[in-house]
C-alpha positions as CSV (number, residue, x, y, z in Angstrom):
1,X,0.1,-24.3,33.9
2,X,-3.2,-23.0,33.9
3,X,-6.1,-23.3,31.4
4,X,-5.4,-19.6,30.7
5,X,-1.9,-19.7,30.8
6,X,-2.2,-22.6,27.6
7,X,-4.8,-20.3,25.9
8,X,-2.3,-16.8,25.9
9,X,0.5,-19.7,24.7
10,X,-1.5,-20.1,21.6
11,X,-2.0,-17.0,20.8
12,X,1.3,-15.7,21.2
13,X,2.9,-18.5,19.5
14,X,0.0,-17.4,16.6
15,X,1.3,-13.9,16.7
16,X,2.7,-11.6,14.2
17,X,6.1,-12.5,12.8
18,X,9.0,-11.5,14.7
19,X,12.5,-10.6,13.5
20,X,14.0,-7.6,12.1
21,X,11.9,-5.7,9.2
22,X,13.2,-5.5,6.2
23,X,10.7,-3.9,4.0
24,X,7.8,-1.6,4.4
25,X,4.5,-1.5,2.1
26,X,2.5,1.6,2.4
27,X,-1.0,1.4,0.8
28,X,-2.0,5.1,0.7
29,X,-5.9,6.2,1.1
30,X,-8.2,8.7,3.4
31,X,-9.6,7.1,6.6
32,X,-13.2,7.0,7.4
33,X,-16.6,5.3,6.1
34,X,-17.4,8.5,3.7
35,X,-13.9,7.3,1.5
36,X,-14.8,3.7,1.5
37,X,-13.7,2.2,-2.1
38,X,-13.0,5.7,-3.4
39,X,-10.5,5.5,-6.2
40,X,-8.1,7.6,-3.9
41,X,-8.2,4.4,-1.9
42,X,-6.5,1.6,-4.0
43,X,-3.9,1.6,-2.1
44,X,-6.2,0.9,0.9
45,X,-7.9,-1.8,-1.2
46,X,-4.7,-3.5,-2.0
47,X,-3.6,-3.5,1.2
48,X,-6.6,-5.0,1.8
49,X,-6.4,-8.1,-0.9
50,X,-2.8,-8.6,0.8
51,X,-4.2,-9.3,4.7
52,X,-7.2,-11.4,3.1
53,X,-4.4,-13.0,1.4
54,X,-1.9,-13.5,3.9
55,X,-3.9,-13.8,6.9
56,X,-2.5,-11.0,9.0
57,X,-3.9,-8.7,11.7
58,X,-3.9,-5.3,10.8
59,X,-5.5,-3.2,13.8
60,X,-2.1,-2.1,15.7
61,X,-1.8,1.9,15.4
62,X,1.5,2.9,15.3
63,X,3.5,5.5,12.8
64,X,0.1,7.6,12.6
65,X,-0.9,4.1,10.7
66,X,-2.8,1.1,11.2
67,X,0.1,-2.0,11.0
68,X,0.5,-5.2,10.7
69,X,3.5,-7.8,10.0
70,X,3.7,-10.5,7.2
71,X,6.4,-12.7,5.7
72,X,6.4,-12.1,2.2
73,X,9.1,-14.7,-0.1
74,X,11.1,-15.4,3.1
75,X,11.0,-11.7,4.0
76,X,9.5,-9.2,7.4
77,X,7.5,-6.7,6.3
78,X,5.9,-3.9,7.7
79,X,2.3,-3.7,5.6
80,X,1.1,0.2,6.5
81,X,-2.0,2.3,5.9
82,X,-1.2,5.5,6.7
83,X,-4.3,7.6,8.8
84,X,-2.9,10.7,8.3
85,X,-5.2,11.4,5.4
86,X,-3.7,11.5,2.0
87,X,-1.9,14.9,2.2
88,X,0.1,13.8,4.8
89,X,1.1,10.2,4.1
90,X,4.7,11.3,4.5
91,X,4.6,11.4,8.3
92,X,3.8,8.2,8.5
93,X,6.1,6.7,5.8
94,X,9.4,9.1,7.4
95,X,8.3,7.5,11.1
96,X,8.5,4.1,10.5
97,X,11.2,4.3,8.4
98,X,13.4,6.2,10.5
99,X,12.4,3.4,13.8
100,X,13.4,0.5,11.4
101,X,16.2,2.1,10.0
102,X,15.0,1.2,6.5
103,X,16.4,2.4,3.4
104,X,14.3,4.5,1.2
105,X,14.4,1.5,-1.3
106,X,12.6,-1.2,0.4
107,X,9.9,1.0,1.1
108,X,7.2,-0.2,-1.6
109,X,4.0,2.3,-2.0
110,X,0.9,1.3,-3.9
111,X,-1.4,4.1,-5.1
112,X,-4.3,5.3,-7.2
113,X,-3.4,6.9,-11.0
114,X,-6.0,8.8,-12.9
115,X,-3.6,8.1,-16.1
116,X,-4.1,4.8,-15.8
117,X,-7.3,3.1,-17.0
118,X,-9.1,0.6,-14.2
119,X,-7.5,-2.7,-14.2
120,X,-3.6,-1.3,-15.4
121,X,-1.1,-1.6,-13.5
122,X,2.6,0.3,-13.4
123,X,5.7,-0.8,-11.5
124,X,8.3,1.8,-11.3
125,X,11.9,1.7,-9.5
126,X,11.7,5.6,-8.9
127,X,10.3,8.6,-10.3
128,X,8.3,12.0,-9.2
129,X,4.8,12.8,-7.8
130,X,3.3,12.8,-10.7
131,X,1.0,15.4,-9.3
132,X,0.1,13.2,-6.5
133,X,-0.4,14.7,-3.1
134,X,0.2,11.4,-1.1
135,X,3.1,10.8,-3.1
136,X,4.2,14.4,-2.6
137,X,4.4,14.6,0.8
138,X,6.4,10.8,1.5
139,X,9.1,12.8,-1.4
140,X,9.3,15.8,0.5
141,X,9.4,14.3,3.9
142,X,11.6,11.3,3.4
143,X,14.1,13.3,1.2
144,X,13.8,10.9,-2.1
145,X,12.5,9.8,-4.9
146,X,13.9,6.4,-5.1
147,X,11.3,4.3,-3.8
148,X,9.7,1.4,-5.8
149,X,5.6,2.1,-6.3
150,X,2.9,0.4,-7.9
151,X,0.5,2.2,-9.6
152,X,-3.2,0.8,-9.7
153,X,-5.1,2.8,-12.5
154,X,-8.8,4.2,-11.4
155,X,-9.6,6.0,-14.8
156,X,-9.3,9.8,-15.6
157,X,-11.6,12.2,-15.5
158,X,-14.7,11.9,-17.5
159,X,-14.1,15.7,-18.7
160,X,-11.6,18.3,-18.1
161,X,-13.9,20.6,-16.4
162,X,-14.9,17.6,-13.9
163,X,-12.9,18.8,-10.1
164,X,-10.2,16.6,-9.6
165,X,-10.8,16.2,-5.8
166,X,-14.2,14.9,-6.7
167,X,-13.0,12.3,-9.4
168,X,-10.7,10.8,-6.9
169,X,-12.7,11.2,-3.8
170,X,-15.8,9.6,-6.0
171,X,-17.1,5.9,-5.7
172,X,-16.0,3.1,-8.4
173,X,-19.0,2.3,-10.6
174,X,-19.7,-1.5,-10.8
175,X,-17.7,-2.1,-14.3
176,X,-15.0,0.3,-12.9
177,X,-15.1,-2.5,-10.1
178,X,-14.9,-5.7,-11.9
179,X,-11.7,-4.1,-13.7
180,X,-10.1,-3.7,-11.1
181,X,-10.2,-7.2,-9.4
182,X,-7.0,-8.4,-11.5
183,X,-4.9,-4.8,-10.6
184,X,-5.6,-5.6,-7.0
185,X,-4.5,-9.1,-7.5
186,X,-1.6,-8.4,-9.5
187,X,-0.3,-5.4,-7.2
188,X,0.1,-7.8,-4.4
189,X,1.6,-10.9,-6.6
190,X,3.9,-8.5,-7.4
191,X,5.0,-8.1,-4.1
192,X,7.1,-11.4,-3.7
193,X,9.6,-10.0,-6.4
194,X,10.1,-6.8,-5.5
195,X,11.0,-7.7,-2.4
196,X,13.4,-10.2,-3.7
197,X,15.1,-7.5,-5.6
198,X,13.6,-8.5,-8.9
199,X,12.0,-5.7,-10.0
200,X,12.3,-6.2,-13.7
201,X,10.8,-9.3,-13.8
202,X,7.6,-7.7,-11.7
203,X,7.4,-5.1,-14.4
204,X,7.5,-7.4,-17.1
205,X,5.1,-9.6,-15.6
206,X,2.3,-7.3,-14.0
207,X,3.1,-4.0,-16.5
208,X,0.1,-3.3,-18.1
C-alpha cells in the first residue's frame, strides 16, 4: 500500500458518519457576507455553535443546502443550512426529506423570533408560522405543521413604524450579542433530547 493509499485511509476512516439518517436539523438564515450575524440568521449561528461543537464538516451542497452529518445521543443526523434564501427554505427542507424518507417529526428547525427577547429561548412540538416566511414556506411545502422548532429570540422592533425586513435583516448590537451566547448554547444542548424523543424535558429545561 502506498504512502497515499494510507493517507485517503485516514481520511475516509475520519469521515462523516455513515448509516441511515434519522433526523434532520435545519438552521434557517440568508446566504451571503451582507447577512452575516443578522438576527434573521440564528438559525445559521446555531448551526454554527453545533459544528464548532461537534466537530463536523459542513461544506457538502446538496438539497439546495450546505450539509453535514453528526451523531447526536446515539443518533444520524442530517445538520442543514438551507441556501435558498429565507423565503424559500421549504425546498430544501421538502428535498431532503423526501430522499431520507423522514417523517415530518424528526425534522428539528431552529429560527429567529422578534417576540422573543435576545437570550430566550422556545421549544415547541408543533404550531404555525407565526408570521414567519422561512417557516411558511417548509409548512406549505412539506404539507405540516407538526415539526419540533426552537425558537432563538433576537428582540422586537424598537418601534412599530421601524420596517420589519430591516429589523431582521439588521446587525446584533454588542449587548444584543452577549445575550445571545447562552440561547445559542442552549438551542443545541437541546438537541440531545429532542432527538431522543424527550421533548418535555428540553422545554422544561431550556424554556425561557
Amino acid at each position: 500500500m502506498s504512502i497515499w493509499d494510507i493517507f485517503k485511509k485516514i481520511e475516509n476512516d475520519n469521515s462523516a458518519p455513515k448509516g441511515k439518517i434519522e433526523y434532520i436539523i435545519v438552521g434557517l438564515g440568508n446566504f451571503g457576507m451582507e447577512y452575516d450575524k443578522t438576527r434573521h440568521n440564528a438559525g445559521f449561528m446555531a448551526v454554527d455553535r453545533l459544528v464548532k461543537k461537534n466537530g463536523f464538516d459542513m461544506s457538502k451542497v446538496k438539497f439546495k443546502s450546505k450539509t453535514g452529518k453528526t451523531i447526536i445521543n446515539g443518533k444520524q443526523c442530517l445538520v442543514l443550512k438551507p441556501t435558498t434564501y429565507m423565503n424559500n427554505s421549504g425546498e430544501a427542507v421538502a428535498e431532503a426529506m423526501n430522499f431520507y424518507k423522514i417523517p415530518i417529526e424528526n425534522v428539528i428547525v431552529i429560527y429567529d423570533d422578534i417576540s422573543l427577547e435576545p437570550g430566550k429561548l422556545r421549544i415547541r412540538r408543533k404550531g404555525s408560522d407565526g408570521g414567519h416566511n422561512g417557516i411558511k414556506s417548509i409548512i406549505a411545502l412539506t404539507g405540516s405543521d407538526e415539526f419540533p422548532r426552537i425558537k432563538i429570540g433576537v428582540g422586537k422592533k424598537p418601534n412599530p413604524k421601524y420596517n420589519l425586513a430591516d429589523w431582521v435583516l439588521s446587525k446584533f448590537s454588542e449587548e444584543d450579542k452577549k445575550a445571545l451566547e447562552p440561547a445559542l448554547e442552549n438551542a443545541v444542548d437541546s438537541l440531545k433530547y429532542i432527538v431522543d424523543g424527550n421533548i418535555d424535558k428540553a422545554m422544561n429545561l431550556y424554556n425561557s
